[in-house]
ZAMARGU-4260 file (C-alpha; in steps of 0.2 Angstrom, whole numbers, plus 5000, padded with zeros to 4 digits):
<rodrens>
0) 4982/5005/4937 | 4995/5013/4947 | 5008/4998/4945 | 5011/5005/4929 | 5017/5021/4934
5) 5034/5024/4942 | 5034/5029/4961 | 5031/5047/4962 | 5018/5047/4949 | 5007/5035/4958
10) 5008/5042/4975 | 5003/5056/4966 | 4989/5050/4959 | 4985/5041/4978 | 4986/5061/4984
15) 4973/5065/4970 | 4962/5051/4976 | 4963/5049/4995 | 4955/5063/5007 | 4961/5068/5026
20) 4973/5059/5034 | 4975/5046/5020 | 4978/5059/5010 | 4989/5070/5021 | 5000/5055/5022
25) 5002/5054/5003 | 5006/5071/5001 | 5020/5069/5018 | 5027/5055/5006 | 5030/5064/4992
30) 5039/5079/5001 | 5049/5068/5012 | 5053/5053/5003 | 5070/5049/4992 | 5063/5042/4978
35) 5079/5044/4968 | 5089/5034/4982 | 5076/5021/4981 | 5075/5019/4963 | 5093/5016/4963
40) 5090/5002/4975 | 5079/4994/4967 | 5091/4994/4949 | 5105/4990/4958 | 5097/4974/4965
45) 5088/4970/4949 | 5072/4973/4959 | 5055/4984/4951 | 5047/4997/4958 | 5032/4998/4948
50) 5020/4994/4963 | 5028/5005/4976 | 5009/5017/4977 | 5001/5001/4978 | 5010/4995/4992
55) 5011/5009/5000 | 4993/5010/5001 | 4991/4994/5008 | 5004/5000/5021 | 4993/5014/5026
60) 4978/5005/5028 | 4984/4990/5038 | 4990/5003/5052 | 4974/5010/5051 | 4966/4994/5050
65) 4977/4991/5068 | 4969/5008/5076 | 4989/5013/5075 | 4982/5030/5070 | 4975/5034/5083
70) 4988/5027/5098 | 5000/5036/5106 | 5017/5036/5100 | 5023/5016/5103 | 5041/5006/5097
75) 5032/4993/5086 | 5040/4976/5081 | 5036/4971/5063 | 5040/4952/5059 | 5043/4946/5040
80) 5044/4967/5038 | 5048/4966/5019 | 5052/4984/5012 | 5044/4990/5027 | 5029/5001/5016
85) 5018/4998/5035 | 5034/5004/5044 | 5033/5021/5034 | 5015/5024/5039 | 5019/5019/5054
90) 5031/5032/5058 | 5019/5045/5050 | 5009/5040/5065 | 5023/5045/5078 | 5028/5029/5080
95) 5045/5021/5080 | 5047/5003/5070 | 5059/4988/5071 | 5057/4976/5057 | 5064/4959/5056
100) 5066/4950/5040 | 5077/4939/5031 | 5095/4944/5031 | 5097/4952/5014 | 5108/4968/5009
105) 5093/4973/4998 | 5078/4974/5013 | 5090/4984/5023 | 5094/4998/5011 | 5077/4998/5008
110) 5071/4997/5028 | 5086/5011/5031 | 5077/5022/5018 | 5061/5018/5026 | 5065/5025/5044
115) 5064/5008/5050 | 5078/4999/5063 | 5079/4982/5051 | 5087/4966/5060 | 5090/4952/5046
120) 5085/4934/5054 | 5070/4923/5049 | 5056/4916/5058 | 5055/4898/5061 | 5047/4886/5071
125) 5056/4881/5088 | 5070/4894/5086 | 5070/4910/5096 | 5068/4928/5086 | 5084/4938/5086
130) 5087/4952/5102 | 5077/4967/5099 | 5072/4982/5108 | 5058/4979/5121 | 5042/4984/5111
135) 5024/4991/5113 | 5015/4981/5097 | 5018/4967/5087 | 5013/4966/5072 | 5014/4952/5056
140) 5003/4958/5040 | 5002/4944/5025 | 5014/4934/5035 | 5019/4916/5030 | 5030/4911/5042
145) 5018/4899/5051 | 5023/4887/5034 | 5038/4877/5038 | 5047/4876/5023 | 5046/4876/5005
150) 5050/4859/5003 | 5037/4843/5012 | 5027/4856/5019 | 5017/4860/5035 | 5009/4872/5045
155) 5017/4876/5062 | 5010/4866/5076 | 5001/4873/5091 | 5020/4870/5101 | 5026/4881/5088
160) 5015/4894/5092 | 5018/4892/5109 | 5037/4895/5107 | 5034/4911/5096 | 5021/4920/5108
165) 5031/4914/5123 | 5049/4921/5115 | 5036/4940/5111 | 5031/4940/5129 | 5048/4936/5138
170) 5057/4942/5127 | 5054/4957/5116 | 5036/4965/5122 | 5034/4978/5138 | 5021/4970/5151
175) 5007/4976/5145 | 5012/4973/5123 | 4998/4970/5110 | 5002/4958/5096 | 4992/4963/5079
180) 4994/4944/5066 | 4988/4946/5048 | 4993/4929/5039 | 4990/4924/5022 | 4979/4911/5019
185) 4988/4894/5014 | 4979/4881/5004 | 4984/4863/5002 | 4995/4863/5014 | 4992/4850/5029
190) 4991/4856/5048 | 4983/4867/5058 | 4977/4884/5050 | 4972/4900/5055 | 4954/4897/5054
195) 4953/4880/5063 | 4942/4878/5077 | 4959/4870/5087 | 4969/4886/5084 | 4956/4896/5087
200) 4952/4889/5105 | 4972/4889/5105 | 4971/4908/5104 | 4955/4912/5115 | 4957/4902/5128
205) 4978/4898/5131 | 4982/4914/5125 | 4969/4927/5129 | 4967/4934/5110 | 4955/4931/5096
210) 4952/4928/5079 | 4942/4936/5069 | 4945/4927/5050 | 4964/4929/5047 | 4968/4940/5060
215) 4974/4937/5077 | 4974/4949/5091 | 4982/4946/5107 | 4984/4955/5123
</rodrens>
């Protein structure tokens, strides 16, 4: 499994498995890449780096799985970026990426490492996003934001929605922005979900997107 070998190791033994572009890619990370600088990141905030190949598989294959391989160069936002593993691939793409996340000292020395313009500030229902750079693309992969809090908890509401997509359009995307949503499944937790009829409709017909399982697609 390659969660048991350290970073370089496993992207090399994504190099020795992948083919074309996924594999160009791979090989781009290990020439480029500071995997000493992020090593020491992750000991210094107690932090493993035992999935990194893993993860920046998946990074790889959700911009793919965006067609972001394919588009001309775009400034993407990325909300609840994490380590930014997608903003790496994306920037592979030509693309330039600006990730918002929870303000913490260790995503931004990993975001920084990345290539990625990070901005510390969560996403929560009925509050606006902090000021970014107008963008092409929005994007959100294994998001859990739409989850109120930890504590009593809910799924955002349709108003909730509302506010978020309206705050992207007036106030982060260009005219003609796309908005990419991968969400996490949530179970036993009451409210609207992704794959209700309700938010579905709420999508399609309010907001001009689809949903296709747990991804929504809008503009």
């Amino acid at each position: 499994m390659l969660e048991k070998l350290d970073s370089r190791e496993g992207v090399t033994a994504l190099v020795n498995s992948a083919k074309g572009q996924e594999r160009a890619f791979y090989e781009h990370t290990l020439e480029t890449f500071d995997f000493p600088a992020y090593a020491d990141i992750e000991e210094r905030h107690g932090a493993s780096d035992k999935a990194f190949a893993d993860y920046l598989s998946i990074g790889y294959k959700n911009a793919v799985r965006m067609r972001l391989n394919t588009r001309s160069p775009m400034k993407i936002l990325d909300l609840a970026c994490g380590r930014n593993f997608f903003g790496l691939a994306c920037r592979f793409f030509g693309h330039s990426v600006v990730g918002i996340d929870q303000a913490e000292l260790y995503l931004l020395e990993i975001s920084r490492l990345m290539g990625v313009e990070f901005i510390g500030g969560g996403i929560r229902a009925g509050e606006l996003l902090p000021p970014t750079p107008r963008c092409d693309f929005v994007s959100a992969l294994r998001a859990s934001f739409h989850k109120r809090n930890k504590k009593d908890a809910t799924m955002w509401t349709l108003d909730d929605w509302r506010f978020l997509l309206l705050d992207l359009r007036e106030n982060h995307l260009t005219p003609k922005g796309q908005m990419f949503f991968i969400l996490n499944s949530i179970s036993n937790v009451p409210g609207i979900h992704v794959d209700d009829p309700e938010f579905i409709e709420f999508i399609r017909n309010e907001q001009g997107g689809m949903v296709d399982k747990h991804c929504v697609l809008i503009g």
